[in-house]
GUDODO-428253 format. One record per residue: residue number from 1; residue in one letter; x, y, z of N, C-alpha, C in turn. Coordinates in pm, whole numbers, plus 50000, padded with zeros to 5 digits. Each point is the difference from the previous one (the first is absolute). Layout:
N
<site k="NUM" r="a" n_u="X" n_v="Y" n_w="Z" ca_u="X" ca_v="Y" ca_w="Z" c_u="X" c_v="Y" c_w="Z"/>
...
***
This chain:
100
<site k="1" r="x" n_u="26327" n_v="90228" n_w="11738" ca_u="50134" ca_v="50015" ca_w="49949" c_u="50091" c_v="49899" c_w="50068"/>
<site k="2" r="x" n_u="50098" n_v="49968" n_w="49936" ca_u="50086" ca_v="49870" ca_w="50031" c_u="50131" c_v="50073" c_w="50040"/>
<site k="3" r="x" n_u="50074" n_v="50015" n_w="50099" ca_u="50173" ca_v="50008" ca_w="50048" c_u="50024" c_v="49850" c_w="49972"/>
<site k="4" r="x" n_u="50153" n_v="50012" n_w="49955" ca_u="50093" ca_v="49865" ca_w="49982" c_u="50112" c_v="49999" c_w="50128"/>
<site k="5" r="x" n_u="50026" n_v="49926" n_w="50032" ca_u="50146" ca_v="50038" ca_w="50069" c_u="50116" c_v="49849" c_w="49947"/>
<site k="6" r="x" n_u="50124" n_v="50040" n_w="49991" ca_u="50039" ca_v="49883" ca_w="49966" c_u="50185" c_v="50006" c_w="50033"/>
<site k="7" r="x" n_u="50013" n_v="49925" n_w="50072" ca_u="50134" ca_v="50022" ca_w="50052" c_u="50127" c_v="49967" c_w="49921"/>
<site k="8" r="x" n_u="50107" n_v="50090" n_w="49965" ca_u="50095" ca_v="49977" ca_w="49920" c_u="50110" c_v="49989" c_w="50013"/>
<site k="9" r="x" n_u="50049" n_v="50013" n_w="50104" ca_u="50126" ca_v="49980" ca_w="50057" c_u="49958" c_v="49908" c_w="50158"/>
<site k="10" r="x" n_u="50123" n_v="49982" n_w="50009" ca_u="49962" ca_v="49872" ca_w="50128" c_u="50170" c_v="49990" c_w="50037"/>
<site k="11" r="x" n_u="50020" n_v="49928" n_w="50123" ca_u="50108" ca_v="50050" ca_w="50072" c_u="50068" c_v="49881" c_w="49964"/>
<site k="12" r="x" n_u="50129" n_v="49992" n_w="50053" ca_u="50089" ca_v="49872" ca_w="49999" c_u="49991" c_v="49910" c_w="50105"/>
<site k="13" r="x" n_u="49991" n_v="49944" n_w="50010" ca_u="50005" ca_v="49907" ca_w="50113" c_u="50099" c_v="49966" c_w="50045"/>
<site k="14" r="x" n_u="50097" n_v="49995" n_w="49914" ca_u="50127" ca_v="49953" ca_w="50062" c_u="50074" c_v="50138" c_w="50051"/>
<site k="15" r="x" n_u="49951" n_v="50082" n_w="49980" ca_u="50047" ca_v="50128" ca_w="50096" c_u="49918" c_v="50035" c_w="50104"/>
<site k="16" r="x" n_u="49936" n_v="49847" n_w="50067" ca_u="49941" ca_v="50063" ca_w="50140" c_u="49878" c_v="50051" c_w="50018"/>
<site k="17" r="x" n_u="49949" n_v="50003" n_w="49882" ca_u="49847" ca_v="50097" ca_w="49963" c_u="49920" c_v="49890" c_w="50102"/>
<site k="18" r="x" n_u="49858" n_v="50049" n_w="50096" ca_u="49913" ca_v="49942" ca_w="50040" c_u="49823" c_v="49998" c_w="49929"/>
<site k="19" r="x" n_u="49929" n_v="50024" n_w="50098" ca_u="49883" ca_v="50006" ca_w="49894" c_u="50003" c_v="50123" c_w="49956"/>
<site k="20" r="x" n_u="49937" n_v="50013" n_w="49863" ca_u="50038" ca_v="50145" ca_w="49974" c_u="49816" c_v="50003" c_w="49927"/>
<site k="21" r="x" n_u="49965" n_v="50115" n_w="49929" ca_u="49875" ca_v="49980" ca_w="49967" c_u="49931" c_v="50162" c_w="49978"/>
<site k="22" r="x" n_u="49953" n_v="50018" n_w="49915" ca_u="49920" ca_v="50147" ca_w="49949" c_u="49806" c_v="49967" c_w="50003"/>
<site k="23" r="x" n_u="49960" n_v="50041" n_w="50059" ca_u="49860" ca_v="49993" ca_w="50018" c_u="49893" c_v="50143" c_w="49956"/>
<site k="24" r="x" n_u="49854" n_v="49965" n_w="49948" ca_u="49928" ca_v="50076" ca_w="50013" c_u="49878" c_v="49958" c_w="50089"/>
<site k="25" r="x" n_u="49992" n_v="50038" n_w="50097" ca_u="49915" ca_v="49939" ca_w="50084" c_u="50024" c_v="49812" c_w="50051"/>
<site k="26" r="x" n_u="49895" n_v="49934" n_w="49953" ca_u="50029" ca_v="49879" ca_w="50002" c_u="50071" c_v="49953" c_w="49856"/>
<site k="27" r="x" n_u="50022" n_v="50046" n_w="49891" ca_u="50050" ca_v="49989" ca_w="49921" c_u="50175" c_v="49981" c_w="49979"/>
<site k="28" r="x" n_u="50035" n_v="49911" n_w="50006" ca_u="50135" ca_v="49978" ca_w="49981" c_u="50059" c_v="50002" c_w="49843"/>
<site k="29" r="x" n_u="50101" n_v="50098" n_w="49962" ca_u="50083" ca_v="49983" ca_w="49882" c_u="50061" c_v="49878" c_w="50025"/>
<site k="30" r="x" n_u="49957" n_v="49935" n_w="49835" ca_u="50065" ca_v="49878" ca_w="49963" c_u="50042" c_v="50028" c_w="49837"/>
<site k="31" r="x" n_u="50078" n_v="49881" n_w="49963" ca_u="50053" ca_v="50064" ca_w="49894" c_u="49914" c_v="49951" c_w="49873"/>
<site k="32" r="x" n_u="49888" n_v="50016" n_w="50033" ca_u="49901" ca_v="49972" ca_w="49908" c_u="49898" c_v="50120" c_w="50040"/>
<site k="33" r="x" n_u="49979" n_v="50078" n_w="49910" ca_u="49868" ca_v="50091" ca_w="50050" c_u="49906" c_v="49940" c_w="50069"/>
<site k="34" r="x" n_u="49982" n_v="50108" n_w="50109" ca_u="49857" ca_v="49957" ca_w="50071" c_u="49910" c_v="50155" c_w="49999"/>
<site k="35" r="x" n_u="49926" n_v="49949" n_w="50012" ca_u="49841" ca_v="50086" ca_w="49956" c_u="49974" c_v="50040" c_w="50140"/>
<site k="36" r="x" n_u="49963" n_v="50162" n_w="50000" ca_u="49926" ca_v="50079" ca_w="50148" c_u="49904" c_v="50088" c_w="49919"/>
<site k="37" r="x" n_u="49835" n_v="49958" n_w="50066" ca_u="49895" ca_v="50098" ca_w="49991" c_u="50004" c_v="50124" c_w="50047"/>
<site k="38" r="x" n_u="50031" n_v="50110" n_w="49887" ca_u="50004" ca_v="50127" ca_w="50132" c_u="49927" c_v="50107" c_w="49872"/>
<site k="39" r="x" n_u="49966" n_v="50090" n_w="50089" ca_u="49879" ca_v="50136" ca_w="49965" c_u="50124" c_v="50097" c_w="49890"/>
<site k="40" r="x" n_u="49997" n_v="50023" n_w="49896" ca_u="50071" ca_v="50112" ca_w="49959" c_u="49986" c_v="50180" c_w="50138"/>
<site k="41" r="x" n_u="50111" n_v="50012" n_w="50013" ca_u="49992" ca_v="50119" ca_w="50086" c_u="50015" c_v="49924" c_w="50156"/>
<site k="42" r="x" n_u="50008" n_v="49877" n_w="50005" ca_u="50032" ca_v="49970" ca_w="50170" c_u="50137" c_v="49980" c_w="50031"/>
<site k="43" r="x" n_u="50044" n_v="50046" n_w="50109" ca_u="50131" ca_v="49989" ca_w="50060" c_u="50014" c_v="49863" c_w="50059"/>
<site k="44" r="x" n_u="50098" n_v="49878" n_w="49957" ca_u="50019" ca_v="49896" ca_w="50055" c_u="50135" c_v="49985" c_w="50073"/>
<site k="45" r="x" n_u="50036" n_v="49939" n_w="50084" ca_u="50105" ca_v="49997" ca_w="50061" c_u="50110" c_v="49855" c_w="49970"/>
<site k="46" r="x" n_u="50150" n_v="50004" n_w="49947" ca_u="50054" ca_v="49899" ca_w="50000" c_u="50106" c_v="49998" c_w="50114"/>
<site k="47" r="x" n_u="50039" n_v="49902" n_w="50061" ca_u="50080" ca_v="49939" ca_w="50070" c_u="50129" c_v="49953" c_w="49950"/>
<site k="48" r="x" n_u="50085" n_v="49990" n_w="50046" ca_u="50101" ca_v="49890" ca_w="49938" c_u="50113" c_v="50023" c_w="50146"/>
<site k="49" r="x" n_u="50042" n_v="49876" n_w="50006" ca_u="50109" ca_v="49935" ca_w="50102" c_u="50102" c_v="49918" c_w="49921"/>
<site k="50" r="x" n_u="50135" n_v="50010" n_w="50081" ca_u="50104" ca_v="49925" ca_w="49964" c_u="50115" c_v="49951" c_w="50107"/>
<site k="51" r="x" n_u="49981" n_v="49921" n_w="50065" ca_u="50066" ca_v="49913" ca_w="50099" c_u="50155" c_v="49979" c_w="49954"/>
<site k="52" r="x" n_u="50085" n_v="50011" n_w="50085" ca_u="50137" ca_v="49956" ca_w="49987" c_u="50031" c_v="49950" c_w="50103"/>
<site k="53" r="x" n_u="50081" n_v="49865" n_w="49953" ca_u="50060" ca_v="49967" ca_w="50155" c_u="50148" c_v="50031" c_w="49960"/>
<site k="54" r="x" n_u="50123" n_v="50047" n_w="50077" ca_u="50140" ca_v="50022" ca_w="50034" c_u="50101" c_v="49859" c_w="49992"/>
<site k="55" r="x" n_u="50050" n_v="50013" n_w="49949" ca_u="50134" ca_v="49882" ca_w="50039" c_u="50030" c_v="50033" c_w="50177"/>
<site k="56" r="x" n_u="50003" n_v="50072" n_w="50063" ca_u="50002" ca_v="50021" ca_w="50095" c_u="49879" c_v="49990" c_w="50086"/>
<site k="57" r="x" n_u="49925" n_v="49951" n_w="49999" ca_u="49866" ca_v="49945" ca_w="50047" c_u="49923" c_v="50095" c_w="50004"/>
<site k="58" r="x" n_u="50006" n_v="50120" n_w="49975" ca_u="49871" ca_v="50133" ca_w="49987" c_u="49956" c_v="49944" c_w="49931"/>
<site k="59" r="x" n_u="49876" n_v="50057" n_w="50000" ca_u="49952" ca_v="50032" ca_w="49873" c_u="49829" c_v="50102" c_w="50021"/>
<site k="60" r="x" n_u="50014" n_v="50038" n_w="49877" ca_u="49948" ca_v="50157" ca_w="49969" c_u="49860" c_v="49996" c_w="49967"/>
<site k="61" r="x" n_u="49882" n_v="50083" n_w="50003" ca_u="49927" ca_v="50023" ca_w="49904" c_u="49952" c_v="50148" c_w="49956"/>
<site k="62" r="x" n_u="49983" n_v="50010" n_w="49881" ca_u="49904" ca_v="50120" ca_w="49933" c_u="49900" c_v="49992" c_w="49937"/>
<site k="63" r="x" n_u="49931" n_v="50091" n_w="50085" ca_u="49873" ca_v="49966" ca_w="49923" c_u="49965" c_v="50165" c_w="49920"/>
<site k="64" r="x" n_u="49917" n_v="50028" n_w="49898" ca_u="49993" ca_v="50080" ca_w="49958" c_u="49839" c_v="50033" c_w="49935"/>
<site k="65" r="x" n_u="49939" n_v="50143" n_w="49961" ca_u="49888" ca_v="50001" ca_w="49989" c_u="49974" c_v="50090" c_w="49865"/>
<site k="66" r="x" n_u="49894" n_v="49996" n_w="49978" ca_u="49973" ca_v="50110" ca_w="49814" c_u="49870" c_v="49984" c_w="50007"/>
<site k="67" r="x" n_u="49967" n_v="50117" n_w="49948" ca_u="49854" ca_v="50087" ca_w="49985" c_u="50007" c_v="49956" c_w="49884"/>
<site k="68" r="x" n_u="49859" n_v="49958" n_w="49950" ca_u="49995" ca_v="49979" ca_w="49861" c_u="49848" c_v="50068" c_w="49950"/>
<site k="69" r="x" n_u="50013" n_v="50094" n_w="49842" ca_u="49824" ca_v="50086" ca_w="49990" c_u="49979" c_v="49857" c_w="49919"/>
<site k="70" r="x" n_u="49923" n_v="49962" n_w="49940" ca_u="49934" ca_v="49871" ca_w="49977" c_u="49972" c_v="50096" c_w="49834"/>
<site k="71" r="x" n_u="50005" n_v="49962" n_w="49889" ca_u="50012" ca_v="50090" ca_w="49873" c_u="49896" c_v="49886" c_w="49903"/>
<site k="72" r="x" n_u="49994" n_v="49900" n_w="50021" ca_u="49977" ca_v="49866" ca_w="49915" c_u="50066" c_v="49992" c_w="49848"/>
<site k="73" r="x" n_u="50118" n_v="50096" n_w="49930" ca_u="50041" ca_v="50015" ca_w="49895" c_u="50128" c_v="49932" c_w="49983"/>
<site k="74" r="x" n_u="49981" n_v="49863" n_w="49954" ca_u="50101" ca_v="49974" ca_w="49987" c_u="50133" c_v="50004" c_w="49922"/>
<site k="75" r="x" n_u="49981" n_v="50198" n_w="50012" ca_u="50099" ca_v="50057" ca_w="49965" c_u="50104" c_v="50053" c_w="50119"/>
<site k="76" r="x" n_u="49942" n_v="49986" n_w="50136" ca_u="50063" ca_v="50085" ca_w="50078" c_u="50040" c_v="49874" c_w="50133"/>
<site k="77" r="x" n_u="50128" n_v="49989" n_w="49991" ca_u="50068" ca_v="49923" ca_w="50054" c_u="50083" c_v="50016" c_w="50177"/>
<site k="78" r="x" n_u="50015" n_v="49944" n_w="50068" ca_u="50059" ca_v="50098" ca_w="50089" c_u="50126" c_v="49828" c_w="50068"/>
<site k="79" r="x" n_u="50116" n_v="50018" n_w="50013" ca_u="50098" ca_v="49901" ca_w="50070" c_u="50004" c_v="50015" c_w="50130"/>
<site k="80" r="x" n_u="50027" n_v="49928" n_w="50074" ca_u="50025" ca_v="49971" ca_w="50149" c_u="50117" c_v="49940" c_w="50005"/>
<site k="81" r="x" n_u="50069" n_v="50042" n_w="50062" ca_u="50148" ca_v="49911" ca_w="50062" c_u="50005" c_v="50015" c_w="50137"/>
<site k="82" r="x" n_u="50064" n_v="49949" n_w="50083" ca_u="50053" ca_v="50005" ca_w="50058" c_u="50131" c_v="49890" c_w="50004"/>
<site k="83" r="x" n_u="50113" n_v="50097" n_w="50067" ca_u="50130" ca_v="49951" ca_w="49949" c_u="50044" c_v="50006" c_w="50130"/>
<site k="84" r="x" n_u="50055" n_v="49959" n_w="50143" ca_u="50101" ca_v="50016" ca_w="50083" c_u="50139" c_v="49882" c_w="49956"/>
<site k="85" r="x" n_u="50115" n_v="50072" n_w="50041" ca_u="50095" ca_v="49876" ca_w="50006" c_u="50058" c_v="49917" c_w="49896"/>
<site k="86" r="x" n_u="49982" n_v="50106" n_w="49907" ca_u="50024" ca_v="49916" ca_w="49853" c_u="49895" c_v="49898" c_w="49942"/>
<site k="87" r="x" n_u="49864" n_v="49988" n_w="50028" ca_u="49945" ca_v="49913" ca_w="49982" c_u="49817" c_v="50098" c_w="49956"/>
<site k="88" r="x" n_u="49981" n_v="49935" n_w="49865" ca_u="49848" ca_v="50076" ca_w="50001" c_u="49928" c_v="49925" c_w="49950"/>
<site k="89" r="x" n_u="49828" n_v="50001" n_w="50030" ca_u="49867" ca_v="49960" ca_w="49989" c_u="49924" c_v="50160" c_w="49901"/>
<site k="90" r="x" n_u="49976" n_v="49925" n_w="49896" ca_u="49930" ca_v="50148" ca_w="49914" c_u="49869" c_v="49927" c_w="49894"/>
<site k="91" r="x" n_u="49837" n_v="50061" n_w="50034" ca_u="49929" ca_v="49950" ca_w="49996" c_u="49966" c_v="50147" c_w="49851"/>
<site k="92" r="x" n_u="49913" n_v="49975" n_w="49878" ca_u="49947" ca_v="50062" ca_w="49881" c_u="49877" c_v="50031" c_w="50034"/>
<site k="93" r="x" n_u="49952" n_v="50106" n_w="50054" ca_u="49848" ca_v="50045" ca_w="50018" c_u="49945" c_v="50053" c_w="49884"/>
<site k="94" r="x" n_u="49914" n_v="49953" n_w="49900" ca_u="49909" ca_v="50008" ca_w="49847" c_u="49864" c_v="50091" c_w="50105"/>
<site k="95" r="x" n_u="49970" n_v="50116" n_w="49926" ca_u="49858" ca_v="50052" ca_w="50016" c_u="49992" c_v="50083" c_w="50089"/>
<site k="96" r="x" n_u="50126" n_v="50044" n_w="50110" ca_u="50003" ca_v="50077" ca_w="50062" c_u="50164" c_v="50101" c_w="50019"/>
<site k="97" r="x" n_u="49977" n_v="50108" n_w="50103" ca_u="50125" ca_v="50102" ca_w="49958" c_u="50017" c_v="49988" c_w="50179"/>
<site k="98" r="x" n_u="50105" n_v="50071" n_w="50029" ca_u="50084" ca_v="49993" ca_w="50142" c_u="49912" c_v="50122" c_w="49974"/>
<site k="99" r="x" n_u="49931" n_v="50042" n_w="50189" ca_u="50024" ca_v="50134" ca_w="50014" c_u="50074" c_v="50063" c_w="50046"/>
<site k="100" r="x" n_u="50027" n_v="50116" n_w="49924" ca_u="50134" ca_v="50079" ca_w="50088" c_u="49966" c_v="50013" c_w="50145"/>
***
């Protein structure tokens, strides 16, 4: 069975955004589908981070995490965002569902 992941939102840059980025394993959302081998019924884990630097020289990060059941139907969809600071990274997961 095939997972897609594919990133759809992406930050501004001119508001300070740093690296930002949604992952499944070694798999990075890009805004072109990318393809992950996974077992219908396995739990995979995604990642995603989003760097800010401050006009005031801080700067921030969040990183964030999601359970995913692996479904291979690419009926069952699941989004990722993460948003701090006015600014968000949001990746389209095809073939799998968030677990609660």
């Amino acid at each position: 069975m095939t997972v897609t992941i594919t990133q759809t939102g992406i930050p501004s840059r001119s508001k300070m955004a740093g690296p930002c980025w949604i992952r499944i394993g070694a798999t990075y959302a890009s805004t072109t589908a990318r393809e992950i081998d996974a077992v219908p019924g396995d739990i995979i884990t995604a990642e995603g981070k989003l760097h800010v630097r401050r006009a005031s020289g801080r700067s921030e990060e969040l990183r964030e995490t999601w359970q995913l059941r692996v479904t291979g139907s690419p009926a069952d969809t699941a989004e990722l965002t993460v948003t701090p600071y006015g600014q968000t990274v949001t990746a389209v997961v095809t073939g799998a569902v968030l677990v609660p």
